[in-house]
Legacy VTK file of the C-alpha trace (Angstrom):
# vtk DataFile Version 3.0
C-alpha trace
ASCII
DATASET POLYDATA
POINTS 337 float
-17.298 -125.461 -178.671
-19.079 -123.085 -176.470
-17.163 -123.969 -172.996
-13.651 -123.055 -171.802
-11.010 -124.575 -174.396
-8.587 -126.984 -172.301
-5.193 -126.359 -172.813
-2.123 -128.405 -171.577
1.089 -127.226 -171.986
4.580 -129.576 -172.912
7.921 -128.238 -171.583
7.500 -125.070 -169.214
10.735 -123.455 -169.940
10.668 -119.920 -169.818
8.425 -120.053 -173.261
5.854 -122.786 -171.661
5.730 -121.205 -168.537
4.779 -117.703 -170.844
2.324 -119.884 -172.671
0.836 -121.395 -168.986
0.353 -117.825 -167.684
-1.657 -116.438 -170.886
-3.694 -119.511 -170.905
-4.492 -118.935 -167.094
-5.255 -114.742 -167.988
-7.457 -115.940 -170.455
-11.028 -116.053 -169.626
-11.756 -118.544 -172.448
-9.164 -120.760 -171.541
-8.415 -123.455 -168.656
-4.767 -124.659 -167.935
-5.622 -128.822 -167.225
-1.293 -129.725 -167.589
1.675 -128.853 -167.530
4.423 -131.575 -168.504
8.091 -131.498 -168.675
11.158 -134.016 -167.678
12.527 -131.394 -164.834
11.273 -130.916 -161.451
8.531 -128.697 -160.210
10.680 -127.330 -157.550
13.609 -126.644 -160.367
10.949 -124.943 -162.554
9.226 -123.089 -160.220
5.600 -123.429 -161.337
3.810 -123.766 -158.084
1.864 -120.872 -158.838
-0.128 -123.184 -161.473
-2.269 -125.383 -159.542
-2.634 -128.053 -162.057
-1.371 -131.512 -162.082
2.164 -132.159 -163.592
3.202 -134.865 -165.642
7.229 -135.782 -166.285
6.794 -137.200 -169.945
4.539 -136.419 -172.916
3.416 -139.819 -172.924
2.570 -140.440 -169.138
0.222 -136.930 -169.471
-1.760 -138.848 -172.692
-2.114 -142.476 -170.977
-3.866 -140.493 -168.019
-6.467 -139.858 -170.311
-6.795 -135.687 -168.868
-9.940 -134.028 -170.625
-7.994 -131.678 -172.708
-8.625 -129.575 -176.531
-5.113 -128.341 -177.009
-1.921 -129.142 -176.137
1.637 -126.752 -176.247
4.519 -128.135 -177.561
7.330 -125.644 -176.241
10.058 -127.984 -175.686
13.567 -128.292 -177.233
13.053 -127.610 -181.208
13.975 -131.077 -182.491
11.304 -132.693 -179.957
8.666 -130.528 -181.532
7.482 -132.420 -184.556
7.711 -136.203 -183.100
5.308 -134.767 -179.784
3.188 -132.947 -182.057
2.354 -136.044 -183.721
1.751 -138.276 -180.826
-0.297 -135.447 -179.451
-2.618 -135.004 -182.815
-2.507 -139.188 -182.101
-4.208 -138.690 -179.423
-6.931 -137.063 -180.895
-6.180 -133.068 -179.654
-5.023 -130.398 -181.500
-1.761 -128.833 -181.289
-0.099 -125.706 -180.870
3.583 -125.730 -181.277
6.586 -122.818 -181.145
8.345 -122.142 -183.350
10.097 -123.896 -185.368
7.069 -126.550 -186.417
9.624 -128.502 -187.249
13.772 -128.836 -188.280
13.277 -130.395 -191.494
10.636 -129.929 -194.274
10.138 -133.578 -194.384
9.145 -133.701 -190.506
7.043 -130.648 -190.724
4.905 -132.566 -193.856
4.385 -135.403 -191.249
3.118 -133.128 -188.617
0.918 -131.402 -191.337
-0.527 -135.021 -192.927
-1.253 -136.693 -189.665
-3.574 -133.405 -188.830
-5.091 -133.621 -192.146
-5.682 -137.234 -191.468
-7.472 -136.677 -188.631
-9.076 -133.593 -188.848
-7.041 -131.617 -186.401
-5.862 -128.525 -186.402
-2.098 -127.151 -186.624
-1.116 -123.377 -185.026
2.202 -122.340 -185.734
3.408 -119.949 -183.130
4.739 -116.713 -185.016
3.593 -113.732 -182.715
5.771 -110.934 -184.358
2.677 -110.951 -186.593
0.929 -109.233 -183.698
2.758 -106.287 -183.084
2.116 -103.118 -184.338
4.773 -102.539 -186.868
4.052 -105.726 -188.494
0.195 -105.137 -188.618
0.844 -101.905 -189.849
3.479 -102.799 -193.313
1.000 -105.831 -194.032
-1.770 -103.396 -194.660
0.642 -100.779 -196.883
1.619 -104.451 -198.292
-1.853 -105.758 -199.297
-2.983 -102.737 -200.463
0.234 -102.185 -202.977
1.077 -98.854 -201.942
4.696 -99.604 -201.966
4.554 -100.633 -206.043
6.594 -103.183 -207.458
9.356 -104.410 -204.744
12.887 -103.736 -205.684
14.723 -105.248 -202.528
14.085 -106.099 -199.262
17.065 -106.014 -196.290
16.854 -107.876 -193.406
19.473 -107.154 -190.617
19.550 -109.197 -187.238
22.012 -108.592 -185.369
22.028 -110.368 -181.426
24.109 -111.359 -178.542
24.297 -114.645 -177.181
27.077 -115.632 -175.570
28.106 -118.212 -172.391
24.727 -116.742 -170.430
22.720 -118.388 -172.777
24.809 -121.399 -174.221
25.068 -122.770 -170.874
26.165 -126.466 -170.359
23.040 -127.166 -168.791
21.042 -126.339 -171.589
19.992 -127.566 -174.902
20.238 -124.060 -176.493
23.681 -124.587 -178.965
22.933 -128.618 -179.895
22.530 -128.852 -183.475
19.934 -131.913 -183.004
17.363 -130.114 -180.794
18.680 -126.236 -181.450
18.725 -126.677 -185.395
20.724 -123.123 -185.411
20.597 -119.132 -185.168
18.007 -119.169 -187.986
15.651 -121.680 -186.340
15.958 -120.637 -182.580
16.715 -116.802 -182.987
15.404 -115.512 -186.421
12.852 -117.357 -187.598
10.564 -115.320 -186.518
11.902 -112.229 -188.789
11.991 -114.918 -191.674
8.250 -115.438 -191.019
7.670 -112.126 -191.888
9.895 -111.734 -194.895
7.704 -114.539 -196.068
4.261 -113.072 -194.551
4.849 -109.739 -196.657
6.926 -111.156 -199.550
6.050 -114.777 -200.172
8.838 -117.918 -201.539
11.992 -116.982 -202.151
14.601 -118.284 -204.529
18.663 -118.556 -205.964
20.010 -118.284 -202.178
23.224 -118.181 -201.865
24.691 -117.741 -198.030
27.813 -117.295 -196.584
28.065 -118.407 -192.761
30.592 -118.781 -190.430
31.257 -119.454 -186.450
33.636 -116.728 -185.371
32.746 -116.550 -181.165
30.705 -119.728 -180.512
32.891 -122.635 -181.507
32.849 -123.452 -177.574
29.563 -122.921 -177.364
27.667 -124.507 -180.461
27.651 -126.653 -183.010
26.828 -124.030 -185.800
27.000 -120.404 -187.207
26.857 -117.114 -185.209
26.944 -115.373 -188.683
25.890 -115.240 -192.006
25.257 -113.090 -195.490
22.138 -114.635 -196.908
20.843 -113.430 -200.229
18.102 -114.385 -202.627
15.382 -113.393 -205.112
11.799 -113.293 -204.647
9.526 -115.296 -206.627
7.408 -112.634 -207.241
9.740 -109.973 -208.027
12.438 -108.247 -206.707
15.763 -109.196 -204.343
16.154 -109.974 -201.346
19.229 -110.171 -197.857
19.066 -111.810 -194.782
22.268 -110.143 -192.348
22.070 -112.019 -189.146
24.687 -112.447 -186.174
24.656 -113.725 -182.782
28.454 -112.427 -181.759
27.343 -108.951 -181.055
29.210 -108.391 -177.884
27.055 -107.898 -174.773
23.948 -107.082 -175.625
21.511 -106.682 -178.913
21.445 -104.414 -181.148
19.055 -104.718 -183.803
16.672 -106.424 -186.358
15.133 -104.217 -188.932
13.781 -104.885 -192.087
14.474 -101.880 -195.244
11.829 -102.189 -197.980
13.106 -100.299 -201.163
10.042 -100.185 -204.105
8.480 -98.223 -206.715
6.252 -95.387 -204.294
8.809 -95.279 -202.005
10.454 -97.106 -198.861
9.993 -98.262 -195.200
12.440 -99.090 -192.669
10.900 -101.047 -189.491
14.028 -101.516 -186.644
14.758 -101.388 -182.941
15.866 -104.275 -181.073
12.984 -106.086 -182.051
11.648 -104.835 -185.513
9.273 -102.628 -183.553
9.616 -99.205 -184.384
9.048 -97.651 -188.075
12.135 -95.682 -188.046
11.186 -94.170 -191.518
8.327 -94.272 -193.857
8.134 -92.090 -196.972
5.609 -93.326 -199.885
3.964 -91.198 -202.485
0.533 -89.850 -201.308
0.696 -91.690 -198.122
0.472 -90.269 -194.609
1.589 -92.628 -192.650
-1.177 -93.194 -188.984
0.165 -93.298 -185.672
0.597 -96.730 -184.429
0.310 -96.975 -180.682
3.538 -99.056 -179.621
2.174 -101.080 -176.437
4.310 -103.603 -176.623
8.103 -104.698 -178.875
7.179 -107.030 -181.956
9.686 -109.917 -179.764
10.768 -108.813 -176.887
13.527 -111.792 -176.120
15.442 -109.941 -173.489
18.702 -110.280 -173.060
19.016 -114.385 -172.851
15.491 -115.317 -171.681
13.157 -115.788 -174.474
10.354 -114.355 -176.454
8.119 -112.822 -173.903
5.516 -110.893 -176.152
2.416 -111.376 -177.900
1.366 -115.096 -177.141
-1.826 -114.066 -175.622
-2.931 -112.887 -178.996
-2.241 -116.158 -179.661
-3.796 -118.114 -177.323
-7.256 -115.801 -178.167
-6.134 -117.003 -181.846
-6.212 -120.400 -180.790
-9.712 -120.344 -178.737
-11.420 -118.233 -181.224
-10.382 -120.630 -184.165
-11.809 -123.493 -182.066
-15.080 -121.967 -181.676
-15.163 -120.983 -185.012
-15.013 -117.465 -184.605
-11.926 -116.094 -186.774
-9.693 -117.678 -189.030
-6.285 -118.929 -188.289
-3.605 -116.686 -187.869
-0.375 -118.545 -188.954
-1.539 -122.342 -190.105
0.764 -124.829 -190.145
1.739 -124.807 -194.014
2.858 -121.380 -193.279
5.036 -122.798 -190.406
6.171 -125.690 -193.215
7.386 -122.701 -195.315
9.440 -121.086 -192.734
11.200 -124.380 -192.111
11.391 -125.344 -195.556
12.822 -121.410 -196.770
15.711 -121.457 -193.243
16.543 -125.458 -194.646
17.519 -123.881 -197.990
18.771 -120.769 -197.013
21.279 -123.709 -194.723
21.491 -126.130 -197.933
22.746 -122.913 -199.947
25.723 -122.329 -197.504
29.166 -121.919 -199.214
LINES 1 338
337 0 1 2 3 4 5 6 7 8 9 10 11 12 13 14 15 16 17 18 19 20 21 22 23 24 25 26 27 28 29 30 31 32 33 34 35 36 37 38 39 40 41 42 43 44 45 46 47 48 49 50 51 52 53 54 55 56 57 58 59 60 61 62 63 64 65 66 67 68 69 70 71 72 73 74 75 76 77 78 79 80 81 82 83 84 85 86 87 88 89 90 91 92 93 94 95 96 97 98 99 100 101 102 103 104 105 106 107 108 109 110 111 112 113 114 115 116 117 118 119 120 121 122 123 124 125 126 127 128 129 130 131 132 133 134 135 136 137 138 139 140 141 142 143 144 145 146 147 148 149 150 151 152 153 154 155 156 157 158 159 160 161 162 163 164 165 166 167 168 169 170 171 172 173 174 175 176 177 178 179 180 181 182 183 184 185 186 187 188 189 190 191 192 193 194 195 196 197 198 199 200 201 202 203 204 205 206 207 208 209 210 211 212 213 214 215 216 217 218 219 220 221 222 223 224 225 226 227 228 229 230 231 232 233 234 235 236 237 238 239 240 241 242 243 244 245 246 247 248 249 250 251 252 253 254 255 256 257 258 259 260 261 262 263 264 265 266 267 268 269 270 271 272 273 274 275 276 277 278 279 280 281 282 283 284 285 286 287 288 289 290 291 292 293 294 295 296 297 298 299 300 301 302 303 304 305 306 307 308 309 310 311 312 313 314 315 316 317 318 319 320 321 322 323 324 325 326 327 328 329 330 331 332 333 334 335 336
């Protein structure tokens, strides 16, 4: 594939319409779509001269020359439009979550495999500095054996985000905190850690119970199946505004704590003959704002995408990986006292 890859793009929320501009930056890339059951005039998109489709379905019986579509609609639409989309003989990229259940993810997954498509899971925290940074010390063992790993998100989201209007806070197409908020800290639990097992979680809705139809809180904790323990701390009460997600790493040369709002700063690195480099912070590993969305990153991904397609790197997060984030937030939900 030596010309421009074609993308279309399903649902331009805030994330689709983030996905529609780095598409249109990118000089590998042309935008051919955009899709979604609201208005142009109520999503504002003018600025992408492209035509505009109000259903998944009328975009693919118009027959538009595309490569790659964008699934960024509500979560629980993601895996039934992936598959019509790989259906229609394209390949797919699809937010996060792939899926809300393991089961739907392995039919997304199959039907690729079947025909020869290919699956990108969008998990951009993998971009950012800190994170490139602790998979190196990671791969190359300096931490030891892992004793325990801490994971602390703690968020607000309150009645400016879990508006009536929206879809944010409906079990079916939200799935919950861990899906829509945190699985993108999960993702790199499991990046840097691999399977975990023996969860046990606590969680509870103490603010929301207006709001949603799940938890704002929970205690998750587990071991690794390759050695050590593991705790996932999460909340979406914090009042106002966020505070943090960081991510302590306790092991045999010595620990690492990555925090800020975002897990983008290394607030404290100390491992035996190790100096640790100075990483250039040009951007927060997920910058979601206050109550607007993840707004960093996804033009690494989109290069990702086009340089996959012209078979110039290998894929960053493949859709099996995006099956195990599904299939570790499921359990961690399953485990819940």
């Amino acid at each position: 594939m030596s010309d421009k890859v074609k993308f279309a793009v399903v649902g331009c929320g805030h994330i689709g319409k983030r996905h529609a501009e780095m598409i249109d930056r990118n000089v590998g890339a042309e935008l051919v779509a955009l899709v979604d059951v609201e208005s142009k005039d109520k999503l504002k998109i003018d600025q992408f001269e492209v035509p505009f489709f109000s259903s998944l379905e009328d975009f693919l019986d118009n027959d538009v020359e595309v490569d790659v579509v964008t699934i960024a609609t509500p979560n629980g639409h993601h895996a039934s439009q992936a598959i019509k989309v790989l259906e229609a003989g394209n390949h797919v990229v699809i937010e996060k979550p792939i899926a809300l259940t393991k089961a739907d993810a392995e039919k997304v997954i199959f039907k690729a495999l079947h025909l020869g498509k290919q699956v990108f899971a969008v998990m951009q925290n993998r971009y950012s500095p800190p994170s490139v940074w602790i998979k190196e010390v990671m791969d190359q063992k300096r931490l030891g054996a892992i004793y325990s790993v801490h994971i602390n998100s703690f968020w607000n989201r309150d009645e400016r985000y879990y508006t009536k209007e929206s879809w944010h806070g409906d079990k079916r197409l939200d799935g919950g905190s861990l899906f829509t908020q945190f699985s993108h800290f999960i993702d790199i639990m499991y990046w840097l850690f691999g399977d975990v097992t023996n969860i046990n979680s606590v969680m509870r809705d103490f603010k929301h119970q207006n709001m949603t139809d799940f938890e704002d809180t929970g205690i998750v904790n587990f071991e690794f199946v390759n050695g050590g323990v593991g705790s996932f701390n999460f909340s979406t009460a914090v009042w106002n505004k966020n505070m943090e997600s960081s991510m302590t790493i306790i092991g045999e040369k010595g620990a690492v704590k990555i925090g800020g709002q975002y897990m983008n700063e290394v607030e404290y690195c100390h491992i035996k003959d190790y100096d640790m480099p100075n990483l250039e912070e040009t951007n927060p590993g997920n910058d979601y704002g206050t109550y607007k969305g993840s707004a960093q990153n996804h033009h690494f991904v989109i290069q990702n995408v086009i340089d996959v397609l012209q078979n110039k790197k290998a894929i960053t997060t493949n859709a099996l990986e995006g099956m195990k984030i599904v299939d570790i937030i499921e359990r961690m939900y399953q485990s819940t006292k």
